[in-house]
N, C-alpha and C positions, 0 to 999 in steps of 0.2 A: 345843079338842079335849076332848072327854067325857073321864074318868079310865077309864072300862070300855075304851076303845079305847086308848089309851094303854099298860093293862097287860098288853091282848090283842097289841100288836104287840110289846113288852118279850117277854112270854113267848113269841112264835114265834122273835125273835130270840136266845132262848136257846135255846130249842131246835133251830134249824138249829146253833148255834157248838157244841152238844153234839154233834150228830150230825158234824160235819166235823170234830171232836177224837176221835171213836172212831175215824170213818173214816179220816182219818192214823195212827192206831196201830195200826191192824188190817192196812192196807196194810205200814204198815214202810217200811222203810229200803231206800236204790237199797242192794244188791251193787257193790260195785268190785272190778273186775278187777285183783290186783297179785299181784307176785312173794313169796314167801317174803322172807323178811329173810335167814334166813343164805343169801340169793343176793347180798347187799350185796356189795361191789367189796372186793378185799381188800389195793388199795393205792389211795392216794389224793393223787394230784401227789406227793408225797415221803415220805408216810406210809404205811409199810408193814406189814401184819398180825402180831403178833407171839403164838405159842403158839396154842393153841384157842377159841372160842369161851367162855365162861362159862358154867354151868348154874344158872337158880337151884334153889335147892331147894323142897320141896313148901310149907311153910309160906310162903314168900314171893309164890310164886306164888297161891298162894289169896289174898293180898292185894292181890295185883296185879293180877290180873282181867284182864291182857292175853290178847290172840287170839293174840296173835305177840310174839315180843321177840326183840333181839342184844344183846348184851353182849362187845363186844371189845376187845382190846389194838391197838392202832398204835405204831410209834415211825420215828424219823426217824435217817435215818446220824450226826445230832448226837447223838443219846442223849437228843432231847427225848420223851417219854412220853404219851400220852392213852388215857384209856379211854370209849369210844364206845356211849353205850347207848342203842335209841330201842325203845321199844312201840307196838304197833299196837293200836286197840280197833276193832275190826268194827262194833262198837253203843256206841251214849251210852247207849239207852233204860233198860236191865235194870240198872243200878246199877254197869254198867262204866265208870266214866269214869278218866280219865289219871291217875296217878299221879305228881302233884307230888313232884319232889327239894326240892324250898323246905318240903315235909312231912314228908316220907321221912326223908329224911339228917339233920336236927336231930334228929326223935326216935328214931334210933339212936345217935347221940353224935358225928355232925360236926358241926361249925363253918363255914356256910359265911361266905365276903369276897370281896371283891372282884370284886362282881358287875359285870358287863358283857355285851357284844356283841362277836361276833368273826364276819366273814365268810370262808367257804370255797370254794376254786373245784373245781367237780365237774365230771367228765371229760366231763359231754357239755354245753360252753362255757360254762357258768353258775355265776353266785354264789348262796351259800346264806348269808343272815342265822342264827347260832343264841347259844346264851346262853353265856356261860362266867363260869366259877368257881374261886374257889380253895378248896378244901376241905380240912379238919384234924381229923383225929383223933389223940390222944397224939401220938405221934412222927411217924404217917406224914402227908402233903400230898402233894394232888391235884391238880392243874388241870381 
């Protein structure tokens, strides 16, 4: 194979992968149809909502770059405690991406341990895999 044809075919081939890389990003991202978050269920098998919702405030939210977030209390008729936080990002593209607690909460000044996996059973007959932790700042601990 001649090298003229060889570079001639190289450079079409970059230039379709160019054009189908704008073309995806011009297109964008499917829209998903989903509920508000504070329409989250506000008891869960035995965990029930305790107080208001959480607000962050404006500083935090600027770093946060979620479309959506909750932030709530649960507790259980035992006095066991959890605080429940999940953010939605609409887009990966624009420089929204999730907001690691493995980032977040050390460089605020927790501690976390005792990392694991904990399954949850969600009212329309399914289990949910998510992470759990024990968290420490001064005095107070988290789960």
């Amino acid at each position: 194979m001649k090298p003229s044809f060889r570079f001639a075919v190289l450079l079409v081939a970059i230039l379709v992968a160019g054009v189908l890389v704008n073309a995806w990003s011009y297109l964008g991202e499917a829209h998903v149809e989903r509920k508000d978050l504070k329409d989250f269920p506000e008891s869960m098998g035995a965990w029930q909502r305790t107080g208001t919702d959480q607000i962050l405030d404006d500083e935090t939210l600027k770093v946060l770059r979620a479309s959506d977030y909750l932030s709530r209390n649960f507790r259980k008729s035992d006095g066991q405690f959890a605080n429940l936080y999940v953010g939605y990002y609409a887009s990966q593209r624009t420089g929204a991406t999730y907001h690691s607690p493995l980032n977040c909460l050390p460089g605020s000044g927790w501690t976390l341990s005792e990392p694991g996996k904990a399954t949850i059973t969600l009212r329309i007959s399914c289990n949910a895999a998510i992470s759990r932790s024990c968290l420490w700042a001064s005095s107070t601990v988290s789960v």
